[in-house]
C-alpha positions in Angstrom: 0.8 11.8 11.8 3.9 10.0 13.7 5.0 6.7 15.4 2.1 6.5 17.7 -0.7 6.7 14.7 1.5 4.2 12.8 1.2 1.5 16.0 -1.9 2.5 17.1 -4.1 3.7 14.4 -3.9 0.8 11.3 -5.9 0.4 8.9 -6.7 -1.3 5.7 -7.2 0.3 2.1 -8.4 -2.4 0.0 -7.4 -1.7 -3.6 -6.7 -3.2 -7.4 -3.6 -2.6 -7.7 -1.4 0.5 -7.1 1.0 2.4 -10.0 4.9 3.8 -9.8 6.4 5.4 -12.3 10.6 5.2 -13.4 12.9 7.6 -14.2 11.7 7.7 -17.8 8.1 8.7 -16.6 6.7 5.3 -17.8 4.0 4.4 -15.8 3.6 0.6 -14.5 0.5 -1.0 -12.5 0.9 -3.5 -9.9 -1.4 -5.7 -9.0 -1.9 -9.0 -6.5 -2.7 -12.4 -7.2 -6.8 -11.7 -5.9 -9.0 -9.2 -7.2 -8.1 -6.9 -4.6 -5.0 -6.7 -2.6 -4.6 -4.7 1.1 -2.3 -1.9 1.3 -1.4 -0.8 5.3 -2.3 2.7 6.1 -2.7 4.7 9.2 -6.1 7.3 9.6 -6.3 10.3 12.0 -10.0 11.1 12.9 -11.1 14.9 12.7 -13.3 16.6 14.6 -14.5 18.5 11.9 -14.5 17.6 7.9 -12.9 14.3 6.8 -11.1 12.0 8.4 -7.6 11.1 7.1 -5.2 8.4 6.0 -1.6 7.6 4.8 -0.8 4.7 3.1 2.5 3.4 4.7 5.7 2.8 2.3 8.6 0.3 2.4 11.5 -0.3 0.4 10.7 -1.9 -2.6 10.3 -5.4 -3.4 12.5 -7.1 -6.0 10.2 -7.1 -8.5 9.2 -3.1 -8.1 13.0 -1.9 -7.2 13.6 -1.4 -11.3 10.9 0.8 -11.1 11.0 2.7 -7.8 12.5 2.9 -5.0 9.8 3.0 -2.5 6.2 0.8 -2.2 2.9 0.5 -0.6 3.1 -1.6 2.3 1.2 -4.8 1.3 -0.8 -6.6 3.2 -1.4 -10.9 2.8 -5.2 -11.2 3.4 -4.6 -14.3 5.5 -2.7 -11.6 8.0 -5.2 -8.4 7.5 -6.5 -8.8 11.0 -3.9 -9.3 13.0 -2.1 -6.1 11.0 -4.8 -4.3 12.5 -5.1 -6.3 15.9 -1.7 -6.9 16.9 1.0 -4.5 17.0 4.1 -7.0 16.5 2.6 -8.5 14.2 2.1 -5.0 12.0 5.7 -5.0 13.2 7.0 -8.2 11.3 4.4 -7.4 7.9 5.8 -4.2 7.4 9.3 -5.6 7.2 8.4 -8.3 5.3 8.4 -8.9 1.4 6.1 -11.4 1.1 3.8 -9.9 -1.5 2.9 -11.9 -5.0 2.7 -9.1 -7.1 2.4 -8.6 -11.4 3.7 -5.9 -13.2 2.0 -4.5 -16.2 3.4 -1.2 -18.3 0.8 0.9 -19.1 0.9 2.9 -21.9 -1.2 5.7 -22.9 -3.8 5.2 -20.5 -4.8 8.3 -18.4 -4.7 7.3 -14.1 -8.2 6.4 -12.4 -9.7 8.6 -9.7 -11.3 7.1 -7.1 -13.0 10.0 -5.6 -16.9 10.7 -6.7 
């Protein structure tokens, strides 16, 4: 998937939260100021089996940069259409940092799977 599914092909993964983990292996959940917060991704229908997506990453926030050095793109829900709709405006989100987000170490708790 390249440039051309990244403009053309958005899409939204709604989601609690999403984790990173530091050098030391600790494991830390962040999460939005909603129940659920929108992180920008890009899908590539198949012909055959599933379809797929990526969730696009940024540099990191200031409150994830201790952590990690990379992050999901975050999506405001007040923009989550026009991320899909409008090109420049998927443009100027992705190099934004306007995310609330809280940080919570987790400790001894094994990582959710989504898939059923």
């Amino acid at each position: 998937m390249g440039i051309s599914s990244a403009l053309n092909r958005r899409c939204l993964i709604p989601a609690k939260g999403f984790y990173e983990w530091n050098e030391k292996k600790e494991k830390f959940r962040f999460t939005g100021t909603e129940e659920l917060i929108y992180l920008g991704g890009f899908f590539h229908g198949q012909t055959e089996g599933f379809d797929e997506f990526m969730i696009m990453t940024k540099p990191p926030v200031e409150l994830v940069a201790p952590i990690h050095n990379r992050m999901p793109v975050v999506i405001p829900a007040d923009q989550a259409i026009d991320f899909l709709y409008s090109t420049e405006t998927a443009i100027k989100i992705m190099n934004e940092n306007r995310v609330a987000l809280k940080k919570e170490l987790i400790q001894g708790e094994k990582q959710v799977s989504f898939i059923v």
